[in-house]
C-alpha positions, 0 to 999 in steps of 0.5 A: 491070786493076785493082790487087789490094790488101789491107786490114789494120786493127789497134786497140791496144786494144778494151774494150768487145770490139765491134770498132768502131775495126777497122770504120771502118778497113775502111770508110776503107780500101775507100773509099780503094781504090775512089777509086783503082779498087782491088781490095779481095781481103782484109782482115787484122784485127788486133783487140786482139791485140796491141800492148797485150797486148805491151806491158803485158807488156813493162812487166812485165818491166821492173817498171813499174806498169800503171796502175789504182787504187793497191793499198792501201799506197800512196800515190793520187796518188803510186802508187810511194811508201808510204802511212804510215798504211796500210802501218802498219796492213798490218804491224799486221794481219800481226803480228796473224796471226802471233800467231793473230788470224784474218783475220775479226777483221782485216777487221772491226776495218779496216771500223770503222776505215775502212781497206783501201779497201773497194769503193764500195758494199760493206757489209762487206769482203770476206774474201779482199780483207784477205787479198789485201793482207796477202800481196800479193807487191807488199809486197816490190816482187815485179812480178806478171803475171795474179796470179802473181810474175814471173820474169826471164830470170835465174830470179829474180823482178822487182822493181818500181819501187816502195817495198816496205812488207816485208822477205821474210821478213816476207812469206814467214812471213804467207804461210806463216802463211795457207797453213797455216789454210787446210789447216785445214778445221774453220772453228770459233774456238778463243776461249773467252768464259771463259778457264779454262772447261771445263778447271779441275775442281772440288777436290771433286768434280773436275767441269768448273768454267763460267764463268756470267754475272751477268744482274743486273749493271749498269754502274757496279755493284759486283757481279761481271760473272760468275763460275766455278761447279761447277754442279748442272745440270752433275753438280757438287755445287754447293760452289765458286764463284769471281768471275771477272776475279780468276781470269782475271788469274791465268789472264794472269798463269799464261800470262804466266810461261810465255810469258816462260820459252818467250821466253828458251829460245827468244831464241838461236834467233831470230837464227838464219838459214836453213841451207840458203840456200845450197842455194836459191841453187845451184838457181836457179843451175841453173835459170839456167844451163839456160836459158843453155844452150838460148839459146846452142844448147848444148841443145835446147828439149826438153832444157830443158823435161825438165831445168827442171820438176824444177829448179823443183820443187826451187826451191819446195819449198825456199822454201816450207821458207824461208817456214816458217822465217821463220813459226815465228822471226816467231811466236816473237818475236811471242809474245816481245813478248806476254811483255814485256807486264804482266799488265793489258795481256796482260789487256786484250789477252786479253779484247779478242781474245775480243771480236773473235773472238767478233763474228767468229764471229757475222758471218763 
């Protein structure tokens, strides 16, 4: 009687998903069996399953990378180590987003400059793309599997074995930063293309005062760009006109003073550390601690995954209240430096930002 055998086939990896590397394994197999007069009464496939899933994961764990192109703010050929250039300008557009500049703005000053590492073939870099890399979890060395952090068996994230282009606290406060605009539903752009227009009132008639561009100026030309105007076609009375950049250096100048005194009320605070760090920290000891606990027997699974939700929910909640702080003493101090700037430089800073927004608002 013939031997009764089984045929098992198994491929580390299928990408094309046809199965091509299992069927000749059949084929070979049941050639093989019928040379030695076996009996083929099963085969067993094992097709893209596993050893690969099993093993990118198993590299995750211990913080490998997993290969693919290097992730902006990394070095091509030496994927572990910084990329000067691109980490500055990583840490440039995040301290752009602390102090308002929107994401559009950023990706659009990255396209002219050839930055970011847009997709071949692309005319303009995506929105979410710039976004992605200024809070990817990889700028604090945070090993991410199927694009969420991952946690070690201690409860706290792993670390990959990279080079980090952030501190955590500079990472938690962008992302807090983003995470709030996106609850901004309204999508409008608050920059105004003439500083004080619609907020100054004519001294006479207390009308809204608007700016009004010179459609007769040239370049080179000695006349004003534009002006501020209590216009008739508005309900003014039509008595009081100011050429414009004087104002706008007053208007700097103005906001300049006031940001250098909410500067200096707020510098012993920006040295201030989280107050409940602690608390945090005795969290993830639970969270730790239960999981321990069903390890080792001393609970069961059910007890663990009743206990462990709430746990974890205490867990965000707090450090999601962490990335908050960190968002508001990154802010101060952003808007400390911008104090510290003289008024021709916070001038030109202004009206470049306008500029920008106003590019952003037309393309995004």
């Amino acid at each position: 009687m013939a031997r009764k055998v089984g045929v098992y086939t198994r491929i580390s990896r299928d990408d094309e998903g046809e199965a091509l590397g299992v069927a000749r394994q059949q084929r070979d197999c049941e050639r093989l069996a019928d040379l030695r007069s076996w009996q083929v009464v099963k085969a067993y496939e094992d097709n893209d399953v596993s050893a690969f899933k099993r093993k990118h994961f198993e590299l995750a764990q211990q913080g490998k990378d997993s290969g693919g192109p290097a992730s902006y703010g990394w070095c091509m050929n030496a994927r572990t180590k910084v990329d000067p250039q691109a980490a500055e300008a990583i840490r440039q557009a995040q301290r752009e987003v602390l102090a308002g500049v929107r994401i559009g703005t950023i990706r659009t000053r990255w396209q002219e400059q050839g930055l970011g590492n847009p997709r071949d073939g692309t005319k303009r870099m995506a929105h979410h793309h710039v976004e992605h890399i200024l809070t990817n979890p990889r700028l604090v060395g945070y090993r991410t599997y199927h694009g969420e952090v991952l946690h070690g068996d201690d409860g706290q994230p792993v670390m990959g074995e990279w080079e980090p282009i952030n501190t955590l606290e500079e990472w938690e406060a962008v992302c807090a930063a983003i995470a709030e605009r996106k609850r901004d539903q309204s999508g409008r752009s608050l920059a105004r293309k003439y500083l004080p227009s619609g907020i100054t009132r004519c001294g006479l008639c207390k009308v809204k005062i608007r700016g009004q561009i010179n459609q007769r100026w040239q370049p080179g030309s000695k006349a004003a760009r534009f002006s501020y105007q209590c216009s008739v076609v508005n309900g003014g009375c039509g008595k009081v006109a100011r050429t414009g950049e004087p104002v706008d250096r007053l208007v700097a100048r103005l906001v300049l003073a006031e940001q250098s005194q909410r500067a200096a009320e707020g510098a012993d605070s920006t040295d201030l550390r989280w107050d409940r760090e602690e608390d945090l920290r005795q969290v993830e000891d639970e969270i730790r601690q239960l999981i321990d606990a069903e390890r080792s027997g001393q609970i069961s699974v059910a007890a663990l995954l009743q206990l462990l939700p709430r746990k974890e929910r205490s867990r965000d909640e707090l450090k999601l209240e962490r990335a908050r702080f960190h968002k508001e003493v990154r802010q101060r101090r952003s808007r400390q430096n911008t104090a510290e700037m003289n008024v021709d430089d916070f001038f030109c800073f202004a009206i470049e930002r306008q500029n920008r927004n106003r590019l952003d608002q037309r393309s995004y």
